[in-house]
N, C-alpha and C positions, 0 to 999 in steps of 0.2 A: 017286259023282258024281250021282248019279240023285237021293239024299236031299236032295241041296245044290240041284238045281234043281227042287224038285216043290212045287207051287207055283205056280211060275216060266211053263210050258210053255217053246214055244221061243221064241228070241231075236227072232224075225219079229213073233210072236204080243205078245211084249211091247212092241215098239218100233210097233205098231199104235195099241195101245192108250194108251201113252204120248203119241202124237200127237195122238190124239183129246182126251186132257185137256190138249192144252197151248191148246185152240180157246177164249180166254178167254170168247165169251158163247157162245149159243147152245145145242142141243144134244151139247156134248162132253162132257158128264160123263153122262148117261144113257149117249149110245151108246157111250160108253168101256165103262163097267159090264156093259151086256148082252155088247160086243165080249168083253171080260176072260172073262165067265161061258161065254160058247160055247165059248171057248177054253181052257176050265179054268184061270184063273187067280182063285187067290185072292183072299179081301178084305183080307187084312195087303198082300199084292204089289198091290191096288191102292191100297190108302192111300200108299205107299212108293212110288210111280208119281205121284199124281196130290200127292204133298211135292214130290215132286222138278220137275213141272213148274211148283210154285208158284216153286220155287229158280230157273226157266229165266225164269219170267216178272220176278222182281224184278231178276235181271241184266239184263232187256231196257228194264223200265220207269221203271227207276231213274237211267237216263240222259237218256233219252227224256224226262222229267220235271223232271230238271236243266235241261238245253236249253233248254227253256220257259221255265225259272223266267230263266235267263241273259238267254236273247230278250227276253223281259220288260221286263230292267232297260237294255235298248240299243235297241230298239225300240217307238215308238207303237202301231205295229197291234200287236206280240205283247203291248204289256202292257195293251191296252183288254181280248183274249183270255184274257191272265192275270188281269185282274181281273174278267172277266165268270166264268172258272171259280171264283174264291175266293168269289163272291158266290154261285155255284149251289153251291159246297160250303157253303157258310153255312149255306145253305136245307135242305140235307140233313141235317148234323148237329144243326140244330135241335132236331130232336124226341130226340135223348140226351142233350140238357141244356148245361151252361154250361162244366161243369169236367168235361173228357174226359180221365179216368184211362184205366189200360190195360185195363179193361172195357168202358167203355164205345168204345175203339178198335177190340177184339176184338170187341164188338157191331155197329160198322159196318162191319167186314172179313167179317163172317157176314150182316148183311141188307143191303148193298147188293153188293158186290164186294174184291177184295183190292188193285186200285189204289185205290180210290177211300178206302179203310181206309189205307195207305200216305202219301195224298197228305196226308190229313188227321192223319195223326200226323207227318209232314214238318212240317205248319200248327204241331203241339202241338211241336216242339223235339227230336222223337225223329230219332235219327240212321241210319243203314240198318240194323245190324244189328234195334236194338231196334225201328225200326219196320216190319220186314219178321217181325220174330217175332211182334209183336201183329198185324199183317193176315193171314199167316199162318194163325196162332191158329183167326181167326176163317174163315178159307176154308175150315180143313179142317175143321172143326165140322160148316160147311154142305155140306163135301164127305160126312161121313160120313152126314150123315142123309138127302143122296140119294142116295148109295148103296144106304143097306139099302131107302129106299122102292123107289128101283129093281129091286131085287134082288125086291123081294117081290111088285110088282106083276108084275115077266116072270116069277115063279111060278105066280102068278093070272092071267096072261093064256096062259102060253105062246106067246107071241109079241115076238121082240125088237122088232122094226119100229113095232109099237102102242104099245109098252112106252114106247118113245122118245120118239115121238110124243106120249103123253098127259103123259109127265116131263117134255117140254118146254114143251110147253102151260100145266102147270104151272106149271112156273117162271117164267112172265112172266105168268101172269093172278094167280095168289095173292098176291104182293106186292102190284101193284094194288088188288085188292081188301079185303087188310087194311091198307091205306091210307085207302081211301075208308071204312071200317069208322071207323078211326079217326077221322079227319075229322069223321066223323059224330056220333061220341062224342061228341068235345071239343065241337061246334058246340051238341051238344042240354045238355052241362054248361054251358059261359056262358051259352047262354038262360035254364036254371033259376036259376043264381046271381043272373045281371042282375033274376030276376022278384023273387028274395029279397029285394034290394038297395034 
């Protein structure tokens, strides 16, 4: 019994932590990670945690999301909202191109969110399973590689509390900024082109 839950800790410790990833924005996935690590739970048992509350979140959002799209087609106001969202997804998927294969789906389930990877393979004709496996895909991708940064900075800090704190910080300034990064790209390549031209 011992070998079957090690690992694991106990059932308290895991159902913590599982809570903590099921916090779609914010910081839930650092403080799950440090919570998991003080509580000796593995990194397979949090991958296996933080699948599973993606599987919590598509059962919750995938109705939620229907509803809209329904309101939508019976309602004025819900479908000025449904089409003001299609028009910001527009603007989102932009920058991955014209023809969103399931790369580039799993590419916007990893750099923006797993709804918003979801909604836009909804857009592309994908049906729940497949398009909850491609946003999926792409969440836990971005699940894994905050994890281990997490994992490595509360090494180098020893401290969960900061740990969290700078991981979440993180995660909403770096996006940001390689947006504006990019922005900037593209804005200084047309001006050279246009001088070409």
């Amino acid at each position: 019994m011992a070998a079957l839950t090690a690992g694991f800790g106990s059932i308290k410790n895991v159902w913590e932590v599982f809570l903590l990833f099921l916090i779609p924005i914010g910081g839930g996935i650092p403080g799950g990670v440090v919570l998991a690590r003080s509580r000796n739970i593995t990194w397979p048992v949090m991958l296996l945690l933080y699948f599973l509350s993606d599987l919590v979140l598509a059962c919750v959002f995938e109705p939620l999301m229907l509803a809209v799209i329904a309101a939508g087609a019976k309602s004025p106001r819900w479908a000025r909202f449904h089409e003001a969202f299609r028009q910001s997804m527009a603007k989102t998927i932009l920058q991955y191109g014209s023809n969103l294969g399931p790369l580039a789906l799993i590419l916007i389930a990893f750099g923006v969110d797993p709804m918003t990877g979801r909604a836009v393979a909804k857009s592309s004709g994908h049906g729940f399973v497949t398009g909850w496996m491609l946003a999926i895909t792409g969440d836990m991708f971005y699940f894994t590689m905050l994890m281990v940064s997490t994992i490595w900075l509360n090494n180098a800090l020893g401290d969960g509390f900061w740990t969290t704190l700078v991981m979440t910080l993180l995660m909403f300034v770096v996006p940001g900024l390689l947006r504006q990064a990019r922005q900037a790209w593209r804005f200084r390549r047309n001006k050279s082109q246009s001088r070409r031209s």
